[in-house]
Residue frames as qw, qx, qy, qz and C-alpha x, y, z in Angstrom:
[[0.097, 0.237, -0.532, 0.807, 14.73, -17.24, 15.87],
 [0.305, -0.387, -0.797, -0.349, 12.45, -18.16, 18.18],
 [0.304, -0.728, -0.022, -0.615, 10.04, -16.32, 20.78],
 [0.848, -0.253, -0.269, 0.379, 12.04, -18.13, 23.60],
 [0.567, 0.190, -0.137, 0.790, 14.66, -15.46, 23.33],
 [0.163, -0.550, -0.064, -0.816, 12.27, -12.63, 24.07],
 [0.112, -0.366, -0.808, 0.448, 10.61, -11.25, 26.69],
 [0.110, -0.579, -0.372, -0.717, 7.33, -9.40, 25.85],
 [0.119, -0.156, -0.566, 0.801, 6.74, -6.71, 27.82],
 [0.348, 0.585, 0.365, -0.635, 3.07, -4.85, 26.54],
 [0.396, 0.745, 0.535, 0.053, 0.59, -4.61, 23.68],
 [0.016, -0.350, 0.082, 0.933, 2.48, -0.75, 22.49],
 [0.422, 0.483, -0.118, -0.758, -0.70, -1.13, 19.24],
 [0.397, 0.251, 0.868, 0.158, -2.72, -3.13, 16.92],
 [0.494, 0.685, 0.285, -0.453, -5.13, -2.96, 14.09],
 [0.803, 0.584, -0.114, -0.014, -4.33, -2.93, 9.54],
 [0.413, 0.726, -0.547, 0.060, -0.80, -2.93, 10.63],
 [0.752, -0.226, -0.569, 0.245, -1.15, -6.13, 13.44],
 [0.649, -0.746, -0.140, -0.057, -0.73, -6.54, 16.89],
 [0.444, 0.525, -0.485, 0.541, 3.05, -4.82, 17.81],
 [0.733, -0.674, -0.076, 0.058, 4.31, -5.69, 21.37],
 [0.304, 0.837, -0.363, 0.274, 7.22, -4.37, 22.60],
 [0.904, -0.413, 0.076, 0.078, 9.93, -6.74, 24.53],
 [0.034, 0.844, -0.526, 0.099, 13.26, -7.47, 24.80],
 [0.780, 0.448, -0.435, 0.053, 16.09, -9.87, 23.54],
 [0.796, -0.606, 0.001, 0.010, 16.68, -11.86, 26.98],
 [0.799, -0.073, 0.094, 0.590, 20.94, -12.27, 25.98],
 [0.390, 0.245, -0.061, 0.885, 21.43, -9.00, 25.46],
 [0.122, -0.631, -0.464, 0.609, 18.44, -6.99, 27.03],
 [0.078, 0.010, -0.288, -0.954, 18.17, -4.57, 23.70],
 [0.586, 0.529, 0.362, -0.495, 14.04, -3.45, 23.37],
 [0.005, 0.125, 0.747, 0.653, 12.51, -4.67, 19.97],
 [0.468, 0.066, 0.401, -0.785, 9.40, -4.89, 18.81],
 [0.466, 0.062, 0.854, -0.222, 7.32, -7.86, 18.53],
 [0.663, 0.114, -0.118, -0.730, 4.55, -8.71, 15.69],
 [0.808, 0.052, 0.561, -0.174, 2.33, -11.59, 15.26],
 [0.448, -0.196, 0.776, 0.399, 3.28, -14.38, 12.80],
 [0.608, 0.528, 0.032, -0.592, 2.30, -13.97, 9.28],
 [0.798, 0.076, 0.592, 0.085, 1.91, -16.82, 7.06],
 [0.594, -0.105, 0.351, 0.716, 3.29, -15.13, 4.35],
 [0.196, 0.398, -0.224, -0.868, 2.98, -11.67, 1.19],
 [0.637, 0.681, 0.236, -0.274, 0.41, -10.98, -1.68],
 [0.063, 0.725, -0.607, -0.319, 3.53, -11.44, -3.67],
 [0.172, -0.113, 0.979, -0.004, 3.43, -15.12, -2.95],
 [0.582, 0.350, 0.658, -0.325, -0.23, -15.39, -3.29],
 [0.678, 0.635, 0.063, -0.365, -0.15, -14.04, -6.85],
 [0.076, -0.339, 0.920, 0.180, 3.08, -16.66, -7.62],
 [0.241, 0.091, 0.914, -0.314, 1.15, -19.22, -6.17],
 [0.425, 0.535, 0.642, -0.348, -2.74, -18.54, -7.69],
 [0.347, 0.214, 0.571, 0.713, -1.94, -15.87, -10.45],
 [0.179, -0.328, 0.045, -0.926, -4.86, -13.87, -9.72],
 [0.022, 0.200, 0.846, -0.494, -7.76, -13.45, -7.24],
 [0.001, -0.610, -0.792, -0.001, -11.43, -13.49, -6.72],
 [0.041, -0.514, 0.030, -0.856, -13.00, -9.66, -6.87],
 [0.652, -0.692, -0.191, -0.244, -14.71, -10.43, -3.59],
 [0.812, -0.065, -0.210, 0.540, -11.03, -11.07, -2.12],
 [0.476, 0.247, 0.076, 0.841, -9.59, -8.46, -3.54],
 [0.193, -0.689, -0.222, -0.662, -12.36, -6.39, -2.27],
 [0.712, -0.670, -0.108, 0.179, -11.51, -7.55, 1.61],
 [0.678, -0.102, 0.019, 0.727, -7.90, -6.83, 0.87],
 [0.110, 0.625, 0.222, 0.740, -8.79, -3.15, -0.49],
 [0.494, -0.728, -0.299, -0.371, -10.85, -2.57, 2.35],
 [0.886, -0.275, -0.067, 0.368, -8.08, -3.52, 4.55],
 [0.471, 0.192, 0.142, 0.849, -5.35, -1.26, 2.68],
 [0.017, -0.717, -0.196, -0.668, -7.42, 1.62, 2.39],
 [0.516, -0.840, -0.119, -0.117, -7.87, 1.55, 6.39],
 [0.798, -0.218, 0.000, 0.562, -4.34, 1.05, 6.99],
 [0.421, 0.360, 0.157, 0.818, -3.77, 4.21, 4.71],
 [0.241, -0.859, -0.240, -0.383, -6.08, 6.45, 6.43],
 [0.730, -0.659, -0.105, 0.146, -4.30, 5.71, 9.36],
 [0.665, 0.068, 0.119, 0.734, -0.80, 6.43, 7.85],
 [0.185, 0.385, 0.205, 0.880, -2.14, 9.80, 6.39],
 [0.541, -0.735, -0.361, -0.192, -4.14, 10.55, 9.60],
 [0.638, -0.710, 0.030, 0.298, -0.78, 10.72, 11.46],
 [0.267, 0.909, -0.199, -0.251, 1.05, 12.13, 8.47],
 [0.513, -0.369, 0.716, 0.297, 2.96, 9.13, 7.57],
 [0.601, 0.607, -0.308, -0.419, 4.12, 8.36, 4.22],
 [0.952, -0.048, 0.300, 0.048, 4.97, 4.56, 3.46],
 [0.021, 0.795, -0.568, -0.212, 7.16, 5.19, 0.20],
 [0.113, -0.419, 0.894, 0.110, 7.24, 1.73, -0.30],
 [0.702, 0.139, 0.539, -0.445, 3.91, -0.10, -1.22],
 [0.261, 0.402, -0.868, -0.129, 4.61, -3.24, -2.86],
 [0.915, -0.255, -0.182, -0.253, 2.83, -7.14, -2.56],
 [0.758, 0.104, -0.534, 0.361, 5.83, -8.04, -0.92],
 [0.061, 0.195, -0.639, 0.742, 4.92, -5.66, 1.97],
 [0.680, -0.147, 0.088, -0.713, 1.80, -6.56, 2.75],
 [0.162, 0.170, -0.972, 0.025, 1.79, -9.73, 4.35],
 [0.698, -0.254, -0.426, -0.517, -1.36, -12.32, 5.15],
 [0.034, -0.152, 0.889, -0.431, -2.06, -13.44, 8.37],
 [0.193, 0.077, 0.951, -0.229, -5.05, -15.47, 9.66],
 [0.258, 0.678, 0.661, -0.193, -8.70, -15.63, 8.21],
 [0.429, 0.589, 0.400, 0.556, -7.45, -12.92, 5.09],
 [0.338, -0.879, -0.009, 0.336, -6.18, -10.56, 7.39],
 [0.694, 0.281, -0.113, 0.653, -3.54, -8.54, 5.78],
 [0.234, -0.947, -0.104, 0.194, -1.29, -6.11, 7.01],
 [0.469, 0.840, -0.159, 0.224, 0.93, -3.56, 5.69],
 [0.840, -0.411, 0.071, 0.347, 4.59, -3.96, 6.76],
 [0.731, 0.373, 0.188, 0.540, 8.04, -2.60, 5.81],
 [0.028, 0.972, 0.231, -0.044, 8.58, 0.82, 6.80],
 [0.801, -0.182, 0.109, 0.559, 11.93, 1.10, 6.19],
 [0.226, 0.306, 0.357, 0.853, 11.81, 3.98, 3.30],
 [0.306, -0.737, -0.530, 0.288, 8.77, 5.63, 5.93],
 [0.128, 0.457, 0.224, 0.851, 8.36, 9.29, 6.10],
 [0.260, -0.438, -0.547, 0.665, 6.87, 12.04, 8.85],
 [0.214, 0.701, 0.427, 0.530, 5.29, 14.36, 7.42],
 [0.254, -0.482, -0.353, 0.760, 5.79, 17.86, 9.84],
 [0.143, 0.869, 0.349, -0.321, 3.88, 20.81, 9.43],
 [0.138, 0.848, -0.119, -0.498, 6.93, 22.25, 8.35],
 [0.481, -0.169, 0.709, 0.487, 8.18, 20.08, 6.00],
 [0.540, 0.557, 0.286, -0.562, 6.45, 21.40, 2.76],
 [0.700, 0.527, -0.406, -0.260, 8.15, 19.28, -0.15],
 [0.665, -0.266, 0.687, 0.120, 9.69, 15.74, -0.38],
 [0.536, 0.689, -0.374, -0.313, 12.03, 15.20, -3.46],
 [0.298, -0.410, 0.861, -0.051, 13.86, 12.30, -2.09],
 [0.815, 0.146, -0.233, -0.510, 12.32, 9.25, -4.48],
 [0.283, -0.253, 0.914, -0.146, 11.88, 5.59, -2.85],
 [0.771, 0.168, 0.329, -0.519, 9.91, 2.85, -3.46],
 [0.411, -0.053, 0.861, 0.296, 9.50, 0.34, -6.26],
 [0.033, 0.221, -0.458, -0.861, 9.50, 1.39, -9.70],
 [0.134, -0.059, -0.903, -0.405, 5.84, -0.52, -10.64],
 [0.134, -0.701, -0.700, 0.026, 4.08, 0.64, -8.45],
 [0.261, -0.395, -0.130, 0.871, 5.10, 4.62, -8.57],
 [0.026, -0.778, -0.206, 0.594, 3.35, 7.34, -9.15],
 [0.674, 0.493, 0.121, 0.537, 3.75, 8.93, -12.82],
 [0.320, -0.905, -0.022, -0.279, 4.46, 12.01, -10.63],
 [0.729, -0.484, 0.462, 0.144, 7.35, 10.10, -8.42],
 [0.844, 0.044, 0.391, 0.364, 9.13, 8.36, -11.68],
 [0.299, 0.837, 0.086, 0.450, 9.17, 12.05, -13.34],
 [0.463, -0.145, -0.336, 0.807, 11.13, 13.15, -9.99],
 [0.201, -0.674, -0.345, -0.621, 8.12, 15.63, -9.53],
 [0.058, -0.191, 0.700, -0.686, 8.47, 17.13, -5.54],
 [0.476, -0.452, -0.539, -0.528, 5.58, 15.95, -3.60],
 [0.285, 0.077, -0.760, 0.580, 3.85, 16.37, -0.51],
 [0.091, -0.378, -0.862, 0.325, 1.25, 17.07, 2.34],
 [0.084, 0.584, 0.374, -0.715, -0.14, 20.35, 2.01],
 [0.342, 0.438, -0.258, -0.790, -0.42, 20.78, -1.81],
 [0.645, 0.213, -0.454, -0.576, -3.07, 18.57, -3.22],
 [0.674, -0.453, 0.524, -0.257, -2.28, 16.23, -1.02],
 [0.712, 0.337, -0.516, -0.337, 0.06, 14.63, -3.43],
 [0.026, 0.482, -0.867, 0.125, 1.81, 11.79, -1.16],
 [0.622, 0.145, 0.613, -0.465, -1.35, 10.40, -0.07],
 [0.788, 0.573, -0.137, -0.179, -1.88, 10.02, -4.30],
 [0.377, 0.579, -0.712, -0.122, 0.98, 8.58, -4.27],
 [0.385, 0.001, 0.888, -0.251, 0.28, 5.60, -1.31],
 [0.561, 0.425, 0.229, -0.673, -3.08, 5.89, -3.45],
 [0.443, 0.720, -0.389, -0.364, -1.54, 5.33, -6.66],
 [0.037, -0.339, 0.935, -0.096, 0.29, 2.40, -5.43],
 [0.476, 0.031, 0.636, -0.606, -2.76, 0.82, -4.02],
 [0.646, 0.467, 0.193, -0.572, -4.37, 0.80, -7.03],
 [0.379, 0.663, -0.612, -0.208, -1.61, -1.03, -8.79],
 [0.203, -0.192, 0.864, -0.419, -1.72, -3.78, -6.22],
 [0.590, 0.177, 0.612, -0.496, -5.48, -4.28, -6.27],
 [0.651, 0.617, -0.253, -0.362, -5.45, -4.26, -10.37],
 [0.304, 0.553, -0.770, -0.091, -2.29, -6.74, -10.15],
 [0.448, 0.000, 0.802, -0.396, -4.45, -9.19, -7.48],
 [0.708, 0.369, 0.415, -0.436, -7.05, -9.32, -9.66],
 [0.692, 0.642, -0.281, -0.173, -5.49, -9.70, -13.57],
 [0.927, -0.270, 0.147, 0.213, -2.44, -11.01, -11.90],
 [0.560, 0.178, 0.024, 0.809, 0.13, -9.14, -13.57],
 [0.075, -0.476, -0.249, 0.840, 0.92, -5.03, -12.63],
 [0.461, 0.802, 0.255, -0.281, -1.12, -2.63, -14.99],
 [0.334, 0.858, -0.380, -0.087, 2.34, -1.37, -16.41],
 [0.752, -0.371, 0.525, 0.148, 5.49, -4.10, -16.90],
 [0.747, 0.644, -0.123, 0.104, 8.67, -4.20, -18.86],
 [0.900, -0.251, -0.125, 0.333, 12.10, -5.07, -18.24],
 [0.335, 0.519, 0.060, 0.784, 13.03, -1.53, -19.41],
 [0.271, -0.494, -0.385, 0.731, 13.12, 1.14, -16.39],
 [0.030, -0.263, 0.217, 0.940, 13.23, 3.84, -19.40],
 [0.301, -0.126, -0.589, -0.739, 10.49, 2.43, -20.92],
 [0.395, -0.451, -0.669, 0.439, 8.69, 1.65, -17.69],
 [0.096, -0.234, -0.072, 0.965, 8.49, 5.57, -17.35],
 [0.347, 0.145, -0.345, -0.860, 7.00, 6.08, -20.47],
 [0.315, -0.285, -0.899, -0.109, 4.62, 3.05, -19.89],
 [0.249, -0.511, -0.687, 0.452, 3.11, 4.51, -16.53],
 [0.016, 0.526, 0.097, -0.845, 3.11, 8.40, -17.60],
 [0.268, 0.428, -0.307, -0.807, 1.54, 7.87, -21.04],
 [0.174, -0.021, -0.944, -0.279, 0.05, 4.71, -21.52],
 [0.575, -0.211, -0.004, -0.791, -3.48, 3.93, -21.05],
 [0.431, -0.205, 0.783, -0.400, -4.88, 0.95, -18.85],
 [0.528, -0.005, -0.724, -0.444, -6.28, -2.12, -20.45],
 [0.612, -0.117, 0.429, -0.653, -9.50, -3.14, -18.26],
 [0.023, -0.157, -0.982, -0.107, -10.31, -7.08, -18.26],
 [0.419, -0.152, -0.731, -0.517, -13.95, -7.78, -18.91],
 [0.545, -0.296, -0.778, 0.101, -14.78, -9.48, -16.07],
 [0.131, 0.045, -0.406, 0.903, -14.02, -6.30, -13.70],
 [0.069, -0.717, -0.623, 0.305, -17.17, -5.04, -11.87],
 [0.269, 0.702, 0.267, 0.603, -18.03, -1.38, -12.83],
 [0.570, -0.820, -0.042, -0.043, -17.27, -0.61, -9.37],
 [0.846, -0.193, 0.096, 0.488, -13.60, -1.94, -9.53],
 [0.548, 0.537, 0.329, 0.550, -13.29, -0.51, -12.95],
 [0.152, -0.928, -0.179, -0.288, -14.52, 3.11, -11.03],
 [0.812, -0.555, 0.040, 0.174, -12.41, 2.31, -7.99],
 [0.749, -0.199, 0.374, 0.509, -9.35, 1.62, -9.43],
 [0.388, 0.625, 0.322, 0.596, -9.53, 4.52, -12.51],
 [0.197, -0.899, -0.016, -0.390, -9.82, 6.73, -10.04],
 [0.645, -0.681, 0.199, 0.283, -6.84, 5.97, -8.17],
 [0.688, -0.279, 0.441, 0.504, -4.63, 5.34, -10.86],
 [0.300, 0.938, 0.174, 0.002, -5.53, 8.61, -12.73],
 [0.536, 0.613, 0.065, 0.577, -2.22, 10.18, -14.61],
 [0.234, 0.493, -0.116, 0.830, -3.05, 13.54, -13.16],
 [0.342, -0.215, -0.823, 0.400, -2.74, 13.60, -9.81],
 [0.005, 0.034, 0.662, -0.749, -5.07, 16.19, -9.30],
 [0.758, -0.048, -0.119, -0.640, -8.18, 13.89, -10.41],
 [0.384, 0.062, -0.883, 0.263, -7.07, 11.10, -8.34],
 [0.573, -0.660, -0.482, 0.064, -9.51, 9.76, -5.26],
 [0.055, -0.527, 0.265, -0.806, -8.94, 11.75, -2.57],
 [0.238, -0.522, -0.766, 0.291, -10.02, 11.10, 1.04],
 [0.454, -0.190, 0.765, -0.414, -12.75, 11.53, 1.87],
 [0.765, 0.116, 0.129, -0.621, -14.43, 10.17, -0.84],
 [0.372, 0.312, -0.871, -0.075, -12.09, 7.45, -1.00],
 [0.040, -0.116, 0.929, -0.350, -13.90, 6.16, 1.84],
 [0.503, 0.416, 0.290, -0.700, -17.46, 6.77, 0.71],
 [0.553, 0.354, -0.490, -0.574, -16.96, 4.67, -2.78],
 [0.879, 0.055, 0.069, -0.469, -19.34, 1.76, -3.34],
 [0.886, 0.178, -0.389, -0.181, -16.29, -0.32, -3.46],
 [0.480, 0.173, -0.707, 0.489, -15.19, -0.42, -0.37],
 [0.184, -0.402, 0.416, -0.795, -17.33, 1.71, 2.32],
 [0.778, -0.418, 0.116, -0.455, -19.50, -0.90, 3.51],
 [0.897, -0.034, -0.292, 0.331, -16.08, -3.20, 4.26],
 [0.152, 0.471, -0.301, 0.815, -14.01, 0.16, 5.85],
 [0.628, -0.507, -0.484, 0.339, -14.28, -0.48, 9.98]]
């Protein structure tokens, strides 16, 4: 479908999640909303390469991590983080995409039991059906958190930390298994990434000093 059909009307925001314009579908006149073209997911890139450089992976982190502030700045929960939402556009730009399984967070909402996402990269907290949410411990944010860290560990080794073809044993992989660290990792990564993808969620990163750690704050705009 091409941008022929539209008309863009305005810029509505921009920034880890791209540039969103809002316009409208000239044969019928319904509003959408626009983004720029991405050349394609971190899904494809680890088909396609298998794993990546730690200096990559450290732009892509840096990248995610602002995208999450921004989610958990306006109380939004993704619910879905996955290399198949996070798509690559120009010069190693990525941006987070998908909100389909999204979340509000309201003052008064104080639990969310409803469980979405994609089993491999959940939470051991989420696959236990454990409630979670904004005001106590700030688990959801550990849970975008949690995800993250599965992602950046699966860029770099190229497979996920946890993987089996078993769901049931998938469970018991993520809630009781311990992480096997490649060699090659930096002692930053190694820090980085142990500390997101801590068990118990309440010695997981945390903002802020997610944004203060030595592997990402001097790449965090």
């Amino acid at each position: 479908m091409g941008l022929e059909r539209y008309t863009v009307l305005e810029c509505i925001g921009e920034g880890s999640f791209g540039r969103v314009y809002r316009g409208r579908i000239k044969e019928t006149g319904h509003v959408v909303a626009i983004t720029d073209y991405a050349e394609g997911d971190l899904f494809q890139v680890i088909e396609d390469d298998g794993k990546l450089p730690e200096e990559i992976v450290r732009s892509i982190a840096c990248q995610l991590v602002s995208a999450l502030y921004y989610l958990h700045a306006h109380r939004i929960l993704h619910r879905d983080m996955k290399p198949q939402n996070i798509l690559l556009g120009q010069e190693g730009v990525v941006k987070l995409c998908d909100f389909g399984f999204a979340r509000v967070m309201n003052l008064n909402a104080m639990v969310l039991t409803s469980i979405k996402g994609t089993p491999l990269y959940m939470a051991p907290e989420l696959v236990q059906e454990q409630p979670y949410d904004h005001t106590a411990d700030l688990w959801f944010v550990s849970c975008l958190l949690k995800a993250l860290g599965c992602i950046l560990y699966e860029l770099f080794v190229g497979t996920p930390p946890f993987y089996t073809n078993s769901i049931f044993q998938l469970v018991k992989l993520i809630t009781k298994t311990s992480i096997h660290w490649p060699p090659d990792m930096s002692h930053e990564f190694r820090d980085f990434l142990s500390r997101l993808l801590q068990k118990d969620v309440r010695k997981r990163l945390q903002w802020p000093d997610l944004l203060d750690h030595p592997f990402v704050a001097d790449g965090i705009e």
